[in-house]
C-alpha positions as CSV (number, residue, x, y, z in Angstrom):
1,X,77.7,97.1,66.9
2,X,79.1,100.7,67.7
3,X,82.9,101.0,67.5
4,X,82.5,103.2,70.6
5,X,81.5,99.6,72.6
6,X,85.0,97.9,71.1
7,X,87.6,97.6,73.5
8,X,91.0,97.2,72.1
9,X,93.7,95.0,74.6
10,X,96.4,96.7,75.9
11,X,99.6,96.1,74.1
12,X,102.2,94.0,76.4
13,X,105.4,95.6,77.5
14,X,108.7,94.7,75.7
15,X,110.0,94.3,79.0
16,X,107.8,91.9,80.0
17,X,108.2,89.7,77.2
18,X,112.4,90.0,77.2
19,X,111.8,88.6,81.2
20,X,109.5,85.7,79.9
21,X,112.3,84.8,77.3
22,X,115.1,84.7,79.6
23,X,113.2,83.2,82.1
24,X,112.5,80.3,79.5
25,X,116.4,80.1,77.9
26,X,117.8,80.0,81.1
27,X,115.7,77.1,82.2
28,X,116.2,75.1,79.3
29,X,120.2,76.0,79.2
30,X,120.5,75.5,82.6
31,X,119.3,71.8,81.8
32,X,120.6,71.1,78.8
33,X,124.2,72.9,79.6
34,X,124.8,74.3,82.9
35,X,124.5,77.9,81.6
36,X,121.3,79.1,82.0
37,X,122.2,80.7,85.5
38,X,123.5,83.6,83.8
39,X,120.2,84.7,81.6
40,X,118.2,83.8,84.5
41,X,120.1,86.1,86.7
42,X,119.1,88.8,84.1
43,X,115.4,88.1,83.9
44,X,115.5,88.2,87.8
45,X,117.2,91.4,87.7
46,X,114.6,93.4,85.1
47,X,111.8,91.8,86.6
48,X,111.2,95.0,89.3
49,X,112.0,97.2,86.1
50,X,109.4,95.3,84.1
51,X,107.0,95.9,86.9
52,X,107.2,99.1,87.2
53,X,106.7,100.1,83.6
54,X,104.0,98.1,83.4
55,X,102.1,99.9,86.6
56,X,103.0,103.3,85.4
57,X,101.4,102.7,82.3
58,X,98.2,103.3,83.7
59,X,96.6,100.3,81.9
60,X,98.1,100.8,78.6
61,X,100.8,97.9,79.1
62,X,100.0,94.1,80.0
63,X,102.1,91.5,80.3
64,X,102.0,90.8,84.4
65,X,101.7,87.7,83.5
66,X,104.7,87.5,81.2
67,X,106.9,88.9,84.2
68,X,105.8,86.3,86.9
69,X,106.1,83.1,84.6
70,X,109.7,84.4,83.7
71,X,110.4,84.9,87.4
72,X,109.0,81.6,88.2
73,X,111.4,79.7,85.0
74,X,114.5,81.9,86.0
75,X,114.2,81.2,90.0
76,X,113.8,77.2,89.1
77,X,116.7,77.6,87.1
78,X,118.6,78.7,89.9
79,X,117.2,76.7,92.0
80,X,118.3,73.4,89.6
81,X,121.9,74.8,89.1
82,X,122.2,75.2,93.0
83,X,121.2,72.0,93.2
84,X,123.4,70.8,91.0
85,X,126.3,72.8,92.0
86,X,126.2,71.4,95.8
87,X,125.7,67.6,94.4
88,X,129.2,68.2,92.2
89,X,130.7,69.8,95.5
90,X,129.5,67.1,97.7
91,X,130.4,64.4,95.4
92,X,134.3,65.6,95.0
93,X,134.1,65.8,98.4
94,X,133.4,62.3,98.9
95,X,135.7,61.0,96.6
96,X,138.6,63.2,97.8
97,X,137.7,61.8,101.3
98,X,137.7,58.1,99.6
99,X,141.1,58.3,98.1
């Protein structure tokens, strides 16, 4: 086998990665304590960034991937803590009404 034939993977882009991580923490915090709106927030902010660094690298950066499953985690974070945020609203709403 010629080492001319090898192709090496690109490497993946530290960006991508630091989106796939918040998009994972704030998921799980966002569960487990009601906080994970705020590192979800960020991964949804450097996402753009992420993708742009990754198409100007001309093929010498992956890590699409990495960037759309941490958009995906960080928008159903937000998504839960909405959620959650208009069932608290609605319920003190209710019980004000009840009193």
């Amino acid at each position: 086998m010629s080492s001319e034939n090898v192709q090496i993977p690109p490497r993946n882009s530290g960006m991508s990665i630091a989106v796939l991580v918040l998009g994972i923490v704030g998921l799980v915090l966002v569960c487990g304590y009601g906080i994970g709106i705020i590192p979800s927030i960020v991964a949804l902010a450097m996402a753009p960034a992420a993708k742009r660094e990754i198409a100007a690298a001309g093929g010498q950066l992956g890590g699409a991937g990495f960037v759309k499953a941490g958009v995906v985690c960080a928008w159903v974070a937000v998504g839960i803590a909405t959620a959650a945020i208009v069932v608290i609203v609605l319920v003190a709403i209710i019980a004000a009404a009840t009193s």
